[in-house]
C-alpha positions in Angstrom: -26.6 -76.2 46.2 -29.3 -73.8 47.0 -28.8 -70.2 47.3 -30.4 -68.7 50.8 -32.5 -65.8 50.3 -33.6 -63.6 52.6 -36.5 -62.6 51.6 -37.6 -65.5 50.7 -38.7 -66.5 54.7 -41.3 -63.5 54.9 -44.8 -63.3 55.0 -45.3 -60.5 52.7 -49.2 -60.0 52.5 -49.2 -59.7 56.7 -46.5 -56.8 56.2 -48.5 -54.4 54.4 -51.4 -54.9 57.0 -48.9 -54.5 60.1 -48.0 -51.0 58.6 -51.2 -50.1 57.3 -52.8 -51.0 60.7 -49.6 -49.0 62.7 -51.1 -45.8 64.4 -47.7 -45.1 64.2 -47.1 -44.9 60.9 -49.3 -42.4 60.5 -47.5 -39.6 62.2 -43.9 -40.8 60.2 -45.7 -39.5 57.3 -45.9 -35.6 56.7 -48.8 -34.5 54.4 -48.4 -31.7 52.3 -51.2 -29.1 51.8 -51.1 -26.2 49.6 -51.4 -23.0 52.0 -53.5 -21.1 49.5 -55.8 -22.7 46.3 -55.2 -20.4 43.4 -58.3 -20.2 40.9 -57.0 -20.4 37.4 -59.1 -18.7 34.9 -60.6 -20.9 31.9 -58.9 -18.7 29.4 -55.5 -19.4 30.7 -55.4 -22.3 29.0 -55.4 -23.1 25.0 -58.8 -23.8 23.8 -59.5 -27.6 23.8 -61.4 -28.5 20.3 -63.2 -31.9 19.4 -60.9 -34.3 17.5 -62.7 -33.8 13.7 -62.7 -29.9 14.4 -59.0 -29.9 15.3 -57.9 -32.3 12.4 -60.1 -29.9 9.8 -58.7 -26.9 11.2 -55.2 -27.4 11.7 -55.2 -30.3 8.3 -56.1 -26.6 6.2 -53.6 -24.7 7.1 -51.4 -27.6 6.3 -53.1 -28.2 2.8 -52.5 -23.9 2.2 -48.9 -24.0 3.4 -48.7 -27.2 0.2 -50.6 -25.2 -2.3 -48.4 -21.9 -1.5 -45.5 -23.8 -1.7 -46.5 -25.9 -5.2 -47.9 -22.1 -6.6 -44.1 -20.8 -5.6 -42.5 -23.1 -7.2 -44.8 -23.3 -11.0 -44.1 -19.2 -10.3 -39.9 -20.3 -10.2 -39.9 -23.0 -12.8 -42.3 -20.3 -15.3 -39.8 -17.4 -14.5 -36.4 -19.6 -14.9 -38.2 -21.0 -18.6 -38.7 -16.9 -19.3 -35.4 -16.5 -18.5 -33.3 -18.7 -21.2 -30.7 -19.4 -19.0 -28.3 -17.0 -17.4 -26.7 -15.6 -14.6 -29.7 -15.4 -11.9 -27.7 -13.1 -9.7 -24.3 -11.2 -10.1 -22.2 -10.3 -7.1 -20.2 -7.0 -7.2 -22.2 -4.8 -8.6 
């Protein structure tokens, strides 16, 4: 039992010629065109830097956000050791 389809019957490559080819068609279609071209300055937009610059640049201030946050913590661990135990902070007073 075969299932009828209707698109099956049509010559699809003709169809896009018959519209392309319509004088028509052209006239169906509206064509939008900005009434006025604004120039956008250069410095509007972020500064674009080559790959290796970006990866050095922003890869530092990733490395010095680390190193602040390994220095913090040696600064806790050598202030909790001073310490000897202990309430760290008393509430109330």
């Amino acid at each position: 039992m075969e299932t009828k389809d209707p698109l099956k019957a049509n010559d699809w490559k003709n169809i896009g010629k018959s519209v392309a080819d319509d004088p028509t068609s052209e006239s169906l279609v509206k064509k939008r065109r900005p009434k006025k071209v604004r120039n956008i300055p250069e410095y509007y937009f972020l500064p674009r830097k080559t790959l290796p610059s970006a990866i050095a640049f922003y890869g530092s201030w990733i490395l010095g956000g680390v190193g602040a946050g390994m220095l913090a913590e040696i600064w806790i661990n050598k202030k909790v050791k001073e310490d000897g135990g202990g309430v760290i902070w008393e509430f109330g007073k």
